[in-house]
C-alpha positions in Angstrom: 4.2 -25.7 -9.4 5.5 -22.3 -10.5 7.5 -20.4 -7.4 4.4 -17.7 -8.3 1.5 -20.1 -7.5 4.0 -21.2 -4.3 4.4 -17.5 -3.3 0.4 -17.2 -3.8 -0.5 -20.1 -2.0 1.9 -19.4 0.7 0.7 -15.5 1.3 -2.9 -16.5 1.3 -2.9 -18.5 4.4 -2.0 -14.3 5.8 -4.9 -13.0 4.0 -2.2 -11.1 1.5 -2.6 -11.2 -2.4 0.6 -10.6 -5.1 -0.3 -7.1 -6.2 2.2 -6.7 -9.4 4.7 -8.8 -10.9 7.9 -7.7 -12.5 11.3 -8.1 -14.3 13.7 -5.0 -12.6 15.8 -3.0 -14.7 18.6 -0.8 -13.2 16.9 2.4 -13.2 14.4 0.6 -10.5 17.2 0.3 -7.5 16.4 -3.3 -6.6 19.5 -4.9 -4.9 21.4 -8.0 -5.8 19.9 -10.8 -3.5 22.0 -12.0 -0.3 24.5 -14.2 -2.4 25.0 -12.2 -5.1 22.7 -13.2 -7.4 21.0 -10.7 -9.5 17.1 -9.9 -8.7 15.1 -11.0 -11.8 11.6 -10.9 -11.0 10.3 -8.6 -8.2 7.0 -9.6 -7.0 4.9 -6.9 -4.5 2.3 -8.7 -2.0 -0.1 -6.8 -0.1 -3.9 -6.6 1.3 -6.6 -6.5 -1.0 -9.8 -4.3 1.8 -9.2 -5.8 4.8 -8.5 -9.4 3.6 -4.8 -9.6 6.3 -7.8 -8.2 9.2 -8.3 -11.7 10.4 -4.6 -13.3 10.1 -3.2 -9.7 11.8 -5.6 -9.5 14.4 -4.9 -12.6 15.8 -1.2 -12.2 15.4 1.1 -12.1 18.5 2.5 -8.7 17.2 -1.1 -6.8 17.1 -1.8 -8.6 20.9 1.7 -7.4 22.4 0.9 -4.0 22.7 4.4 -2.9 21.4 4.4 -0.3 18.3 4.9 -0.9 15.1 2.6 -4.0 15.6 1.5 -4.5 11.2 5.1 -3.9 10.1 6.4 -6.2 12.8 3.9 -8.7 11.3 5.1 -8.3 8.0 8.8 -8.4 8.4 7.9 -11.6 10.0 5.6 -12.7 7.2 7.4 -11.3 4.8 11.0 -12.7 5.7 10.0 -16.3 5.9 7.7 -16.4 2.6 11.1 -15.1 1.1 13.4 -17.7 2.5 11.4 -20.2 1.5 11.9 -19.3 -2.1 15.5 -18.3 -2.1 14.6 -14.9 -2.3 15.1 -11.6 -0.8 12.3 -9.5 0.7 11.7 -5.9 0.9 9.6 -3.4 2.8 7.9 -0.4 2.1 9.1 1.0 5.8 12.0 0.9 7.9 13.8 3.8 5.9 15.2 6.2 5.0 16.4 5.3 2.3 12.8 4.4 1.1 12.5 1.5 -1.4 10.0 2.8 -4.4 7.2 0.9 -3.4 4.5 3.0 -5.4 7.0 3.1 -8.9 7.5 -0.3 -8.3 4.0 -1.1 -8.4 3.0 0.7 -11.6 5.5 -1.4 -13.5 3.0 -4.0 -12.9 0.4 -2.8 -15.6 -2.8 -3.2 -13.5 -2.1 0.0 -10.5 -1.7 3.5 -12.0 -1.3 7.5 -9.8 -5.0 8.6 -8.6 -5.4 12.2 -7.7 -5.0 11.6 -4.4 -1.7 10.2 -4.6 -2.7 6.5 -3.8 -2.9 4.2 -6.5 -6.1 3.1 -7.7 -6.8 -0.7 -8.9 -9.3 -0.7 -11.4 -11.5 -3.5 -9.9 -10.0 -2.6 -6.2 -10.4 0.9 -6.1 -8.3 2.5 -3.7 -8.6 -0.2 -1.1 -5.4 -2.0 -1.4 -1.7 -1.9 0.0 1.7 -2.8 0.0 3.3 -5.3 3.1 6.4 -6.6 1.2 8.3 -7.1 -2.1 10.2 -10.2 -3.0 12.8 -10.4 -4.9 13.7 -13.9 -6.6 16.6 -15.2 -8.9 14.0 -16.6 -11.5 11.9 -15.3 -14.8 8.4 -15.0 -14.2 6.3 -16.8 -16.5 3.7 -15.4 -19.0 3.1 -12.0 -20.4 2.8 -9.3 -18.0 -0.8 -8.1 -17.2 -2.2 -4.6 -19.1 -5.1 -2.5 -18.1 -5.7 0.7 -17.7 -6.5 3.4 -14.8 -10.7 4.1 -14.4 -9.6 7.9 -12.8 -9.3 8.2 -16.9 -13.1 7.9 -17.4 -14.3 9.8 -13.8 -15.2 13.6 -14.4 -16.6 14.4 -11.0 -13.2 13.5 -9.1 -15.0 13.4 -5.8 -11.7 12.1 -4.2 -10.4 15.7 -4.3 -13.7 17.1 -2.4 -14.2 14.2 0.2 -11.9 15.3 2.7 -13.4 18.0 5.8 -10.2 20.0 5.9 -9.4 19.8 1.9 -5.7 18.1 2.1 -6.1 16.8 -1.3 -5.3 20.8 -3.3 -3.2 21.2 -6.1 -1.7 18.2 -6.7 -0.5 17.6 -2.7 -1.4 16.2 0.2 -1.3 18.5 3.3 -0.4 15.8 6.1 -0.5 19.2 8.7 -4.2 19.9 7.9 -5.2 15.9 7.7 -3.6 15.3 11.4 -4.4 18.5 13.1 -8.0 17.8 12.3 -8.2 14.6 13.7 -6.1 15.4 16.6 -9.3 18.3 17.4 -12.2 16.4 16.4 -12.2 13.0 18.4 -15.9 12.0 16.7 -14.7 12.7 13.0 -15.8 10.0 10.4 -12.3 9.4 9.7 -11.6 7.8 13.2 -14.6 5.5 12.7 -14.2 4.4 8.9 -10.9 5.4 7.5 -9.9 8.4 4.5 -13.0 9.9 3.3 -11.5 10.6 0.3 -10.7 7.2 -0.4 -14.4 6.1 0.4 -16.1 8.9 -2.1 -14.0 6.8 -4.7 -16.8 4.7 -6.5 -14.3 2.3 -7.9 -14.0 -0.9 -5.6 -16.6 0.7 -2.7 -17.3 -2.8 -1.5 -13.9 -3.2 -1.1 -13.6 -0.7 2.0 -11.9 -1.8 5.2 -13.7 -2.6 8.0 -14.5 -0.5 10.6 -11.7 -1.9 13.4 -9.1 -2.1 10.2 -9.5 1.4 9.6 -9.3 3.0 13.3 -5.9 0.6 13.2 -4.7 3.1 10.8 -6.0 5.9 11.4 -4.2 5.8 15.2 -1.1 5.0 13.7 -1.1 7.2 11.3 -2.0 10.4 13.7 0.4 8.8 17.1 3.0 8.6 14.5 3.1 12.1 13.4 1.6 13.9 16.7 4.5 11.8 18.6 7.0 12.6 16.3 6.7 16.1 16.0 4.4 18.6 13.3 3.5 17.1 10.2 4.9 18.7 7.5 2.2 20.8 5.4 3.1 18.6 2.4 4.2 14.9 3.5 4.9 14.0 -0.6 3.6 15.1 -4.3 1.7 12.5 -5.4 2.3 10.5 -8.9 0.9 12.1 -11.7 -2.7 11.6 -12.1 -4.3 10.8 -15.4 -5.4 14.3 -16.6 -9.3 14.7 -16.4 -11.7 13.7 -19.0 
């Protein structure tokens, strides 16, 4: 058995899926491994809709009460998948420095830059994310997958007019206007169901986390900025988005 199909079977038990599989060059920052040994495959695993809902709920982290309760789970799950395999792993949190989680994953060929900064997954839509990379001292076998992003073929863009307060303008996301909003407005959609941008995505609508999944994040999200002072009015420029049809 390949150390892929190990790393597959062995994230699957978590309800987590390998999202894109790569060789690293230089220019992509990914460290030497704990003895030395240089990284030659970086392999990103993550949740496909709310397929880690089951595995994380029931986790001792999301029942403890403490914060940080998915990444906790993930260092956890994460860390021992990689020692396992002789590998090293790597999370999208934790920083600064940040590890390029989103540059990482369009090296991949199958996740590409939507317009509202996310990637988008052609069969997935925007329902997907990253828990952890791992970095392992072996090749990958097998041509790397190819595909292209369906945000080339959409016209209407109805990502960018979803949202109540419009934080998806001009090629940013204003975190500000997205968290002072649901800070006001305690029976907003967003609190019950998640992003509404995301969900006016047509791409991978059955896909969409469940209702508990989505109130998860969306009180992280807002405790983490309303607790840690004012959002800023732009929290990142997104990748660039396919231009429009």
């Amino acid at each position: 058995m390949s150390f892929l199909q190990r790393l597959r079977e062995e994230v699957a038990r978590f309800g987590l899926a390998v999202r894109a599989v790569f060789a690293p060059c230089a220019e992509d920052g990914v460290a030497p491994l704990e003895d030395g040994r240089e990284a030659r495959t970086l392999v990103l695993v993550g949740n496909v809709g709310s397929s880690l809902w089951p595995a994380f709920s029931a986790s001792p982290e999301f029942a403890d009460g403490q914060p940080h309760a998915l990444d906790r789970w993930s260092r956890r799950i994460g860390e021992g998948t990689a020692a396992g395999l002789g590998g090293r792993a790597l999370f999208p949190f934790g920083g600064p420095p940040h590890h390029p989680f989103q540059r990482w994953a369009t090296r991949g060929g199958t996740l590409f830059p939507s317009p509202v900064g996310l990637l988008i997954d052609a069969q997935h839509g925007l329902w997907h994310a990253f828990r952890f990379a791992i970095a392992l001292p072996d090749p990958a076998e097998g041509a790397a997958p190819t595909g292209s992003s369906p945000c080339l073929t959409c016209a209407a863009r109805p990502c960018l007019s979803a949202c109540p307060v419009d934080a998806f303008v001009e090629g940013e996301y204003r975190c500000r206007d997205c968290v002072d909003y649901l800070a006001k407005h305690a029976d907003a959609a967003c609190w019950r169901i998640g992003c509404l941008a995301r969900h006016a995505c047509p791409v991978g609508a059955a896909r969409c986390y469940l209702p508990a999944h989505a109130s998860f994040h969306m009180r992280a999200f807002v405790a983490r900025h309303r607790g840690g002072g004012a959002a800023p009015r732009t929290a990142f420029r997104p990748p660039r988005a396919p231009p429009a049809p």
